[in-house]
C-alpha positions as YAML, in Angstrom:
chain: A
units: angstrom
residues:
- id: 1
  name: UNK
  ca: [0.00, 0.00, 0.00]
- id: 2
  name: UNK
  ca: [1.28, 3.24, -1.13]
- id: 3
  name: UNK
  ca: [1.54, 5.83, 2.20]
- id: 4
  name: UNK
  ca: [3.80, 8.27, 0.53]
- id: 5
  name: UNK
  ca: [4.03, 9.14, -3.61]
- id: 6
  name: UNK
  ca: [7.51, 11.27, -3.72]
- id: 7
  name: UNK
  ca: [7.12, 13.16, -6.98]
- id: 8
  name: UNK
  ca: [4.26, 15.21, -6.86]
- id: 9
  name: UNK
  ca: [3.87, 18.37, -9.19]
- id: 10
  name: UNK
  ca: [2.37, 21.95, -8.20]
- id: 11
  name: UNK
  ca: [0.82, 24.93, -10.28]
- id: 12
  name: UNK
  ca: [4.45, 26.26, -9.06]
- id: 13
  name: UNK
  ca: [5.34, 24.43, -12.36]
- id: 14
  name: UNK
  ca: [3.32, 22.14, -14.71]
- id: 15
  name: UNK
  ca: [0.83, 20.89, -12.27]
- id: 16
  name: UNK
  ca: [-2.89, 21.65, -11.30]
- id: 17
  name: UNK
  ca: [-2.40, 21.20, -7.27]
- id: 18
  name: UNK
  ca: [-2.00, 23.84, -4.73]
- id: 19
  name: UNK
  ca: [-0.87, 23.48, -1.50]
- id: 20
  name: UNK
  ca: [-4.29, 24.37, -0.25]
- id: 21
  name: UNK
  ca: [-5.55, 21.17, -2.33]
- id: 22
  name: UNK
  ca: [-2.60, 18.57, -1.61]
- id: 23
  name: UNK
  ca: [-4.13, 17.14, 1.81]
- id: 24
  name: UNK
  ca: [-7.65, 16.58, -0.23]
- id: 25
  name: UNK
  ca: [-5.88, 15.06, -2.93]
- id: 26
  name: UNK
  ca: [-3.63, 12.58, -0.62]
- id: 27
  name: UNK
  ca: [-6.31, 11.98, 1.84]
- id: 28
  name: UNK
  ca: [-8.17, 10.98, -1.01]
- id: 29
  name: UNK
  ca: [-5.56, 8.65, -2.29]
- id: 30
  name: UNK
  ca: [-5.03, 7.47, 1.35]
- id: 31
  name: UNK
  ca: [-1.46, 8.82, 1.43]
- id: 32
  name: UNK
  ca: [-0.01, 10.43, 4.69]
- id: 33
  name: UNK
  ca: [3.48, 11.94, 2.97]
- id: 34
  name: UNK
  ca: [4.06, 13.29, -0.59]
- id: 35
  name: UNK
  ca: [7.07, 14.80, -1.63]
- id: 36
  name: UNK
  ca: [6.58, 18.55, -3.81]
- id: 37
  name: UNK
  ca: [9.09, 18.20, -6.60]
- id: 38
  name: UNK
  ca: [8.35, 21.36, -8.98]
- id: 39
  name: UNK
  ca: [10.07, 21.34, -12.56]
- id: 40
  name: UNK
  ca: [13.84, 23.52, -11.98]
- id: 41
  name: UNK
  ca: [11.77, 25.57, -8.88]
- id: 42
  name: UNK
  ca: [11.55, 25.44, -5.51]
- id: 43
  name: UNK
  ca: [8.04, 26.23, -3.80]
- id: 44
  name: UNK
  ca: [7.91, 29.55, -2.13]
- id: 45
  name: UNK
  ca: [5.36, 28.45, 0.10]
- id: 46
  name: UNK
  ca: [7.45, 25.60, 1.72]
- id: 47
  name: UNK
  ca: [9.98, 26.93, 3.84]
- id: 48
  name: UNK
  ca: [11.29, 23.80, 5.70]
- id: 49
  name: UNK
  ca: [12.84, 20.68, 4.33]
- id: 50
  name: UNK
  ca: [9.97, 18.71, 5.50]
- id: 51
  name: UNK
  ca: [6.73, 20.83, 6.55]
- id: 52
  name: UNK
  ca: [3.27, 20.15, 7.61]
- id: 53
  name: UNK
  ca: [0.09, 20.93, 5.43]
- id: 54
  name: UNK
  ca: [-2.38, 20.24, 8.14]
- id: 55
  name: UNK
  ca: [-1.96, 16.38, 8.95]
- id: 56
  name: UNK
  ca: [-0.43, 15.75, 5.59]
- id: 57
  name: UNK
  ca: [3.84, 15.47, 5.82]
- id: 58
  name: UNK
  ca: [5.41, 17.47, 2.91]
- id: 59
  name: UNK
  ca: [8.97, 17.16, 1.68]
- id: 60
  name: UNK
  ca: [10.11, 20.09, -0.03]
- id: 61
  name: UNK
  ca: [12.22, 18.38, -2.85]
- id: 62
  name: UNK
  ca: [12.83, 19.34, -6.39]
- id: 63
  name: UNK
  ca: [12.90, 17.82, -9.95]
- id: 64
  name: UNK
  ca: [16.02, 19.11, -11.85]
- id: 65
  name: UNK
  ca: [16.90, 18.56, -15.85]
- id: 66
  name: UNK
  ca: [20.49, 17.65, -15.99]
- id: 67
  name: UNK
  ca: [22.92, 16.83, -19.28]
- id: 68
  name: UNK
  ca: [24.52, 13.73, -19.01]
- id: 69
  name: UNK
  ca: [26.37, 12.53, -22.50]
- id: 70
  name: UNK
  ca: [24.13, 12.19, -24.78]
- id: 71
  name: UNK
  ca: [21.42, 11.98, -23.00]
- id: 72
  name: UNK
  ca: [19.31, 14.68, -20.63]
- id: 73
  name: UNK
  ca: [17.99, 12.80, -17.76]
- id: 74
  name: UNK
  ca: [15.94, 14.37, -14.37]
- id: 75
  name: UNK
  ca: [17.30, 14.36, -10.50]
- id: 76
  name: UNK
  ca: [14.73, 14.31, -7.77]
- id: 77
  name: UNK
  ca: [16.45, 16.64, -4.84]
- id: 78
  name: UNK
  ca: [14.82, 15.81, -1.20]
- id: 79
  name: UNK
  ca: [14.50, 17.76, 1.56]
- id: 80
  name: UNK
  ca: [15.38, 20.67, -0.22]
- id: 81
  name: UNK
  ca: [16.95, 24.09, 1.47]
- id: 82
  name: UNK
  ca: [17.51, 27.48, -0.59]
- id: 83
  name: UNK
  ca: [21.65, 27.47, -0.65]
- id: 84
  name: UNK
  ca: [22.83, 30.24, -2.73]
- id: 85
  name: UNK
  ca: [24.11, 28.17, -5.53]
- id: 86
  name: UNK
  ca: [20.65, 26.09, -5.60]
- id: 87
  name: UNK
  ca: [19.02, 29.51, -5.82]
- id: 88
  name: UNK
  ca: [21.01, 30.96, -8.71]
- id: 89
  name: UNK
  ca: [20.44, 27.96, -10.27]
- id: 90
  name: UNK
  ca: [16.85, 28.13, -9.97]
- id: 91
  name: UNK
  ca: [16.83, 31.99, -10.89]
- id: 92
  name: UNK
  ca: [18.89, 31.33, -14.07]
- id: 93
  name: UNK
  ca: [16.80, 28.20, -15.38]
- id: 94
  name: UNK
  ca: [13.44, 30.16, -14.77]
- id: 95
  name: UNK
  ca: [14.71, 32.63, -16.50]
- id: 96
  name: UNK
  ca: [15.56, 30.89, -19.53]
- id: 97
  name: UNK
  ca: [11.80, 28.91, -19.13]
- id: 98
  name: UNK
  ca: [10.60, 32.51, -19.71]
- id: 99
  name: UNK
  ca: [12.32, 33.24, -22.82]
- id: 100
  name: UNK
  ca: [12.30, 30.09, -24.07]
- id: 101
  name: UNK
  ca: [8.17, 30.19, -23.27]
- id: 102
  name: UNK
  ca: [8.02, 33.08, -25.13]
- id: 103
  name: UNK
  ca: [10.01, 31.68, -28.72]
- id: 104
  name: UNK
  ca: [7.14, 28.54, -28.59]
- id: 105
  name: UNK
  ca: [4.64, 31.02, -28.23]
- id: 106
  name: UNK
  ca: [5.14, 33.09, -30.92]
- id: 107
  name: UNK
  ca: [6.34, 30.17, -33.05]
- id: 108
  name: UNK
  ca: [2.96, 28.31, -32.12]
- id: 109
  name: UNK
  ca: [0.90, 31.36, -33.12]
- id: 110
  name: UNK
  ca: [2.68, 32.26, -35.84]
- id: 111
  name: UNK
  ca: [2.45, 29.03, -37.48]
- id: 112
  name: UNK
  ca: [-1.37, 28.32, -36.38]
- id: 113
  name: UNK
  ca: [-2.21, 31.83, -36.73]
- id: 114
  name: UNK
  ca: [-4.31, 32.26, -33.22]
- id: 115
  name: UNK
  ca: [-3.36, 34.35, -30.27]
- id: 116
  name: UNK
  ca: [-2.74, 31.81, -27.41]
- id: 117
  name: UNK
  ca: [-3.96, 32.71, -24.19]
- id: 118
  name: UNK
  ca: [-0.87, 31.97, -22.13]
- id: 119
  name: UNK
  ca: [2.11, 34.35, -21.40]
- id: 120
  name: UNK
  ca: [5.68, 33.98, -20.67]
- id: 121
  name: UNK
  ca: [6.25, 33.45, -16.98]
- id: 122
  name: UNK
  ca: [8.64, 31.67, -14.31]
- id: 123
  name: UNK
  ca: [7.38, 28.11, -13.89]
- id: 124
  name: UNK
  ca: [6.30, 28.00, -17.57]
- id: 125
  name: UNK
  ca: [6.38, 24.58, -19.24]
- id: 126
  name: UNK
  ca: [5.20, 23.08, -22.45]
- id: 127
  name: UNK
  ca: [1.98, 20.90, -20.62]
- id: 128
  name: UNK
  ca: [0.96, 25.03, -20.03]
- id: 129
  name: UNK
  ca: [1.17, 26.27, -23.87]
- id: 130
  name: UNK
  ca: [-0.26, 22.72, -25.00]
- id: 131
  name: UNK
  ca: [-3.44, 23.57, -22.73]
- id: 132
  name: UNK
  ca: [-3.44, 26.71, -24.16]
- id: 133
  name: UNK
  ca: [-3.22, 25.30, -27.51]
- id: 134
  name: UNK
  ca: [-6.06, 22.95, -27.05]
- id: 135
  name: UNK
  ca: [-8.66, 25.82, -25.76]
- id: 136
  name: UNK
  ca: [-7.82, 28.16, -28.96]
- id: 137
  name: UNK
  ca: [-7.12, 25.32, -31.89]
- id: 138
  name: UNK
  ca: [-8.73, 22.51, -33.31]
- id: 139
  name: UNK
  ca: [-5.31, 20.63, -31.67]
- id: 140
  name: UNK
  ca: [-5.63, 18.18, -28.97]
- id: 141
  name: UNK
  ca: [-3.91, 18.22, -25.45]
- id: 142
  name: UNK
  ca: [-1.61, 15.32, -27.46]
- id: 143
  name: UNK
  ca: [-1.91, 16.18, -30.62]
- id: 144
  name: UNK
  ca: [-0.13, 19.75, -29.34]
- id: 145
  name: UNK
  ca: [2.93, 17.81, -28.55]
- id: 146
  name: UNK
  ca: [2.44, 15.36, -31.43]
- id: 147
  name: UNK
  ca: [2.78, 18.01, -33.98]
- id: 148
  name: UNK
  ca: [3.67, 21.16, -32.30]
- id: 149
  name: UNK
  ca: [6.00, 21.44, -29.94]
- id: 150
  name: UNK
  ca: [7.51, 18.06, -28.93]
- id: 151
  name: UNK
  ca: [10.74, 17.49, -29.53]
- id: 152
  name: UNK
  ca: [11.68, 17.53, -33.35]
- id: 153
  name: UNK
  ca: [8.21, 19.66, -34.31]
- id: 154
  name: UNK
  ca: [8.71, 22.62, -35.48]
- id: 155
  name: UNK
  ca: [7.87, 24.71, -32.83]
- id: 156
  name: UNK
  ca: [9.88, 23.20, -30.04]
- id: 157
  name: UNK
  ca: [12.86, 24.89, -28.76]
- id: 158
  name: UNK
  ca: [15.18, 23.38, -26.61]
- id: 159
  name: UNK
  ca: [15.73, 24.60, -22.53]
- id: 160
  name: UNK
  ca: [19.28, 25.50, -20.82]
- id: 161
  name: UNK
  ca: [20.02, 22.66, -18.30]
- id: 162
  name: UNK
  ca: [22.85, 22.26, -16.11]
- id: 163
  name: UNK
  ca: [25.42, 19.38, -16.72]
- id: 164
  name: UNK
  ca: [24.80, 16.49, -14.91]
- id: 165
  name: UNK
  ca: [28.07, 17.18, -12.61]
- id: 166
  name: UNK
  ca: [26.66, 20.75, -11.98]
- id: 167
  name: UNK
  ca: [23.51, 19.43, -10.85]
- id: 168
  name: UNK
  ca: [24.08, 16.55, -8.59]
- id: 169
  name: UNK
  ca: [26.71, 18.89, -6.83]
- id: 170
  name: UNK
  ca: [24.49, 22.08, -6.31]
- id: 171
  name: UNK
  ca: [21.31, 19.62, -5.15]
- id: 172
  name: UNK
  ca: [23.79, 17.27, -3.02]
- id: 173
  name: UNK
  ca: [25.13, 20.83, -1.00]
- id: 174
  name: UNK
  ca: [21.14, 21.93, -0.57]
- id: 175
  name: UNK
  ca: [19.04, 18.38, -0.29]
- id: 176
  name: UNK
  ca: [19.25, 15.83, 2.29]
- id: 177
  name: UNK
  ca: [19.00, 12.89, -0.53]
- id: 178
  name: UNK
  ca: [19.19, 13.11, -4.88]
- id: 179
  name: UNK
  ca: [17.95, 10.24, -6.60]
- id: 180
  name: UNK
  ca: [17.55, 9.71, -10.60]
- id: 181
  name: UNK
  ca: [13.96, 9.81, -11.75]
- id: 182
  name: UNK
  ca: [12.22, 7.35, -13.83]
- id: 183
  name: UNK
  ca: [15.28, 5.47, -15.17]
- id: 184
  name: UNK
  ca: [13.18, 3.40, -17.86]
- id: 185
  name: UNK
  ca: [11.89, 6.74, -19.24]
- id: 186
  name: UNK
  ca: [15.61, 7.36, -20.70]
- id: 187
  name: UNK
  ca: [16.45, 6.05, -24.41]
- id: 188
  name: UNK
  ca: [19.48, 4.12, -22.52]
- id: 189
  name: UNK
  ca: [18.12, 3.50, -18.90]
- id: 190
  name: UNK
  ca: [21.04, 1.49, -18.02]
- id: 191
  name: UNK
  ca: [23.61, 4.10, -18.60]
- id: 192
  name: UNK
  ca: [21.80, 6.53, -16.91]
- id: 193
  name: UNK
  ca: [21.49, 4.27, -13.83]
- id: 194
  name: UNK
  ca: [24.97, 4.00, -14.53]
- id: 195
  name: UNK
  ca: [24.67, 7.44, -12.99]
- id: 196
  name: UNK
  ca: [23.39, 6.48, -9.42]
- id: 197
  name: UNK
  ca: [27.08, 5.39, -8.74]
- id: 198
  name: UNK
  ca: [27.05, 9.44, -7.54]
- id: 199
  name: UNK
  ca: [23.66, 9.55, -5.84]
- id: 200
  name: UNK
  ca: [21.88, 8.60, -3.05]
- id: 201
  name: UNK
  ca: [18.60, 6.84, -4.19]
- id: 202
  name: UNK
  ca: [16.73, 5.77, -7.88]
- id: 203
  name: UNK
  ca: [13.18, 6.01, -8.49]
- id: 204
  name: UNK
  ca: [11.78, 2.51, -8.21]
- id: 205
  name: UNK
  ca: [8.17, 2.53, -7.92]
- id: 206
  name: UNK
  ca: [6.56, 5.02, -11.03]
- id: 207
  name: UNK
  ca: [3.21, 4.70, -13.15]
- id: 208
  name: UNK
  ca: [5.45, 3.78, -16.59]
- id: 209
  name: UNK
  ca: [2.21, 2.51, -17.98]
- id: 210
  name: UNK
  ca: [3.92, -0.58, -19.57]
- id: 211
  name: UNK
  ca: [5.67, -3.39, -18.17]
- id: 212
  name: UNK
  ca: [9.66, -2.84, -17.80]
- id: 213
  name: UNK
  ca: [11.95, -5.21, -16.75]
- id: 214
  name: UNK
  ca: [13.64, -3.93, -13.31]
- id: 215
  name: UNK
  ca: [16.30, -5.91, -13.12]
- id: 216
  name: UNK
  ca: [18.87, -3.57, -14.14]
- id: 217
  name: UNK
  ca: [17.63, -1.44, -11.55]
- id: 218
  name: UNK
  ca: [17.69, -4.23, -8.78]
- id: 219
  name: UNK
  ca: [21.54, -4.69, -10.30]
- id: 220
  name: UNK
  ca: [22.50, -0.52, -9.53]
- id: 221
  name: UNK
  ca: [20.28, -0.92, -6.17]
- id: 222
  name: UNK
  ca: [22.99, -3.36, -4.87]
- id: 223
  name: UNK
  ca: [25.83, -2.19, -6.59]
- id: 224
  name: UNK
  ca: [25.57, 1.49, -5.54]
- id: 225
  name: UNK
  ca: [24.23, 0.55, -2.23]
- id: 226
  name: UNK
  ca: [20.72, 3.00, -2.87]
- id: 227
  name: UNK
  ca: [18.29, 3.98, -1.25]
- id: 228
  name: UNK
  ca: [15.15, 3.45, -3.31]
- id: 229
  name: UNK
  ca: [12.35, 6.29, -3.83]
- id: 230
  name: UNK
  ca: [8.80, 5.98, -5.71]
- id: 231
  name: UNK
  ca: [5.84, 8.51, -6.94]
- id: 232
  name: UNK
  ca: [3.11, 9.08, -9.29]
- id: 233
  name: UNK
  ca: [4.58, 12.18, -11.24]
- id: 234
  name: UNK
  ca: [1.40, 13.47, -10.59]
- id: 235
  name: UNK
  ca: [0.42, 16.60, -12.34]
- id: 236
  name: UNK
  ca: [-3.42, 16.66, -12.38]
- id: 237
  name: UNK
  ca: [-4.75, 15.78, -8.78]
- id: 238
  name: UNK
  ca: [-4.65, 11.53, -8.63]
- id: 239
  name: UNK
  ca: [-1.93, 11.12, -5.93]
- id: 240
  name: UNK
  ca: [-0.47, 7.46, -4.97]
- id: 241
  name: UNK
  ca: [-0.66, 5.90, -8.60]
- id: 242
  name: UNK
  ca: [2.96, 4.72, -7.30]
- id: 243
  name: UNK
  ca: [5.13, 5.46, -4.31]
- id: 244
  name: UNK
  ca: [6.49, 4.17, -1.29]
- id: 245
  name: UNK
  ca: [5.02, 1.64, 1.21]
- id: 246
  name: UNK
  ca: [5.36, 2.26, 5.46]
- id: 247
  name: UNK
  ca: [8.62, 0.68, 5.42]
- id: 248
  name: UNK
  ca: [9.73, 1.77, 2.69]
- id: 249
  name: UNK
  ca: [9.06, 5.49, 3.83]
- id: 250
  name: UNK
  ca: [10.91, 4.88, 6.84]
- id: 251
  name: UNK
  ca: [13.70, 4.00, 5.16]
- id: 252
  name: UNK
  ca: [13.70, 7.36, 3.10]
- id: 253
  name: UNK
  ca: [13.09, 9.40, 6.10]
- id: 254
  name: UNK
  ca: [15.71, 7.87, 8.26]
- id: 255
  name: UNK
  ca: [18.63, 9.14, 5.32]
- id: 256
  name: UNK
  ca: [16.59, 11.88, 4.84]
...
């Protein structure tokens, strides 16, 4: 039984949550912890690295883009507190969101020939211009991505992201634990598991939606001696699709 999903997304970034809604949303799902891991943004509203919404426990953690090789994978920072380098990190990659919010936008409406009613702001990601897509086109939520602005459409433009060596570093000074997100997301997930030799934890429990063979994971687990973490991703407001059990949780919070 899932007691605590660890990747949980906010309005702060892509999501549809609010602080104010979280506790509905995990007492709903019968979960008592849930980590907040915005896209390259801390949440102003969280000001401890673990906080209380009510009865609900809330990590304060953060989901970071990093380069590695060839590949750009995502670090899940927990327990997250605002260092200086974390924070001009954060400042920098909001502020190329913005601009790089503002290209799609005018490539989008340019080559659709609407006005779409979404602006350029911190926290901007593409799940925000495809909604805004769907309400003014004859485009789909998916079809937005399909044919718009997913990677390789021709209204996509790429983000800034820190090297993979930048990022661990700057969340490893400011989190209490960093694990790799989503490994079988990845084109190569074993090398980038190959990456948990320099982190605490993977991300072993997630709502892939297909069947994926763990056993590469199970192989880094014991190799890089790792903790292991779990959550839903959740941007709309269905908490616990995947996450942690009791024991499991106790586990996290103990190295947390």
């Amino acid at each position: 039984m899932v007691v605590a999903d660890l990747h949980v997304h906010t309005t702060n970034s892509d999501g549809t949550l609010t602080l104010s809604t979280l506790a509905e949303a995990a007492e709903a799902a019968g979960v008592s912890a849930v980590a907040v891991t915005d896209h390259d943004r801390l949440h102003p509203d969280i000001r401890a690295p673990v906080a209380a919404v009510g009865e609900l426990t809330v990590v304060h953690g953060i989901e970071l883009r990093v380069e590695a090789g060839d590949e750009r994978v995502d670090l899940l920072g927990y327990g997250a507190r605002r260092t200086d380098d974390l924070e001009s990190l954060v400042e920098h990659l909001q502020a190329d969101r913005i601009e790089r919010g503002r290209r799609i936008i005018e490539r989008v409406e340019e080559r659709v020939g609407v006005e779409l009613p979404v602006e350029p702001r911190e926290g901007l990601g593409r799940p925000h211009i495809a909604r805004a897509i769907e309400s003014a086109t004859e485009y789909s939520y998916e079809g937005a991505f399909e044919e718009l602005i997913g990677a390789d459409c021709p209204c996509f433009v790429a983000r800034d992201v820190p090297s993979f060596e930048e990022g661990a570093a700057v969340l490893r000074e400011a989190c209490g634990l960093v694990s790799l997100a989503h490994p079988f997301r990845y084109d190569d997930p074993e090398a980038a598991l190959e990456l948990c030799a320099d982190l605490d934890a993977v991300e072993r429990f997630y709502p892939y939606g297909r069947e994926v063979d763990t056993r590469p994971l199970e192989r880094a687990v014991e190799r890089y001696d790792l903790l292991v973490t779990g959550g839903s991703d959740a941007h709309g407001e269905t908490l616990g699709e995947a996450g942690l059990d009791r024991t499991e949780y106790r586990r996290f919070r103990a190295a947390l």
